[in-house]
Structures are given as C-alpha cells and as structure tokens.
N, C-alpha and C positions, 0 to 999 in steps of 0.2 A: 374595926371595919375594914375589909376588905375596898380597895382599890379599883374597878372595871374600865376598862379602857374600849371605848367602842371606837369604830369606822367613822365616828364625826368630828371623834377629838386627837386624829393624826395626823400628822402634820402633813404639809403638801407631798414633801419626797416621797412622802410614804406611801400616802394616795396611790403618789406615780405609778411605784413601783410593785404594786399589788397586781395591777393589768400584766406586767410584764412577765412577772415571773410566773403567773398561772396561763399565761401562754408556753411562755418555755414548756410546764411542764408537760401540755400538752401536747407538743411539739414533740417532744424527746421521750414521753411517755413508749409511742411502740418500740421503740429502739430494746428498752427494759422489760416489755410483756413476752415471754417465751411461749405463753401457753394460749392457742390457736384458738378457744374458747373466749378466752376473756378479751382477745383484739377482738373478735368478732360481734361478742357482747357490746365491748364500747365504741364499735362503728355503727352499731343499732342505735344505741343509748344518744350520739351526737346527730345521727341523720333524724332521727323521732324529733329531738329535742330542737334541729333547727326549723322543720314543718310545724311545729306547735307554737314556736314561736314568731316567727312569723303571721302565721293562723291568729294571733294572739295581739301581735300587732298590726297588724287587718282591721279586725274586730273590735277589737279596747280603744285602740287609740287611735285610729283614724274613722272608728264607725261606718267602717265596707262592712257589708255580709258577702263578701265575692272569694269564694274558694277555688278560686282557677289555679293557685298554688297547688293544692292537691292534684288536679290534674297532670301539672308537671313533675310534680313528684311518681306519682303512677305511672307514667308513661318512661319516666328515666329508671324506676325500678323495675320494669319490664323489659326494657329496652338493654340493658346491663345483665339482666337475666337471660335473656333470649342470644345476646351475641356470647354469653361466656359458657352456656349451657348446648346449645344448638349448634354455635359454629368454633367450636372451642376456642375461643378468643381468652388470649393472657386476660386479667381482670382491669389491668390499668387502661391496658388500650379501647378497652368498650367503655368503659367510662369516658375517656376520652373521646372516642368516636358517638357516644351517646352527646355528650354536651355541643361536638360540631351538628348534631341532628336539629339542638332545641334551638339552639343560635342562628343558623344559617337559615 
C-alpha cells in the first residue's frame, strides 16, 4: 500500500511555508520569462483571476449581488489603455497615474 500524504497531515512548518515559497515564486517568476507572450499571458491570467475572485467573494460568501468591482476594473482597463495608447505613457506610470484616479 502506497503511503499519501495530504495538505492536512503536514506539519505546521510546513503549512507555513507553502504560502511563502509560492509567493517567492511568483514574485521572481518574471525576472525568468523571456518570452513577451507568456508575461503577458500571465498578467491576464492574475488580473482575471483577482476580479473573479473577489466577484466570488462578494457573492459566496458575504451574499452582495453588487458588482461595482467590475466597474472598477473597466474603467482602470480603459484608463491604462487610453494613457499608454493615446498619450504614449511608459505602462508603469499609467497604471500608476490610473490608481491616483480611482483613490483620490
């Protein structure tokens, strides 16, 4: 008989250290992607993933139907679009200059 070791029967350290290092690696992930496709792919795949979740915990678990997150999302995707497309703005700075929009 085969052995399984699941996520319940690890010890605390280890817990710990599960959060840590799957930050690291996404931290340190673009430093290692060369190819301008796949950063772009997974800066899609992380902005999707934090509006659905969110959307998700709206919904599931506090019982809102209030998608006013979306709207912020749309107007910051537009907003990042229009300054780096329209007024040639570097990408960081409109982002930046997009989030002094939604804050202030």
């Amino acid at each position: 008989m085969s052995r399984r070791t699941s996520l319940y029967s690890l010890s605390s350290g280890t817990k710990k250290r599960i959060p840590i290092i799957a930050s690291l690696i996404i931290v340190f992930l673009p430093a290692f992607l060369t190819n301008n496709y796949v950063t772009t792919l997974a800066n899609l795949i992380m902005c999707f993933s934090m509006l659905s979740m969110s959307v998700d915990l709206l919904t599931g678990y506090m019982g809102l139907n209030a998608f006013g997150n979306a709207g912020f999302f749309g107007f910051s995707a537009y907003a990042v679009a229009y300054f780096t497309v329209k007024m040639k703005m570097p990408h960081m700075y409109a982002i930046a200059l997009t989030l002094v929009m939604l804050f202030v």
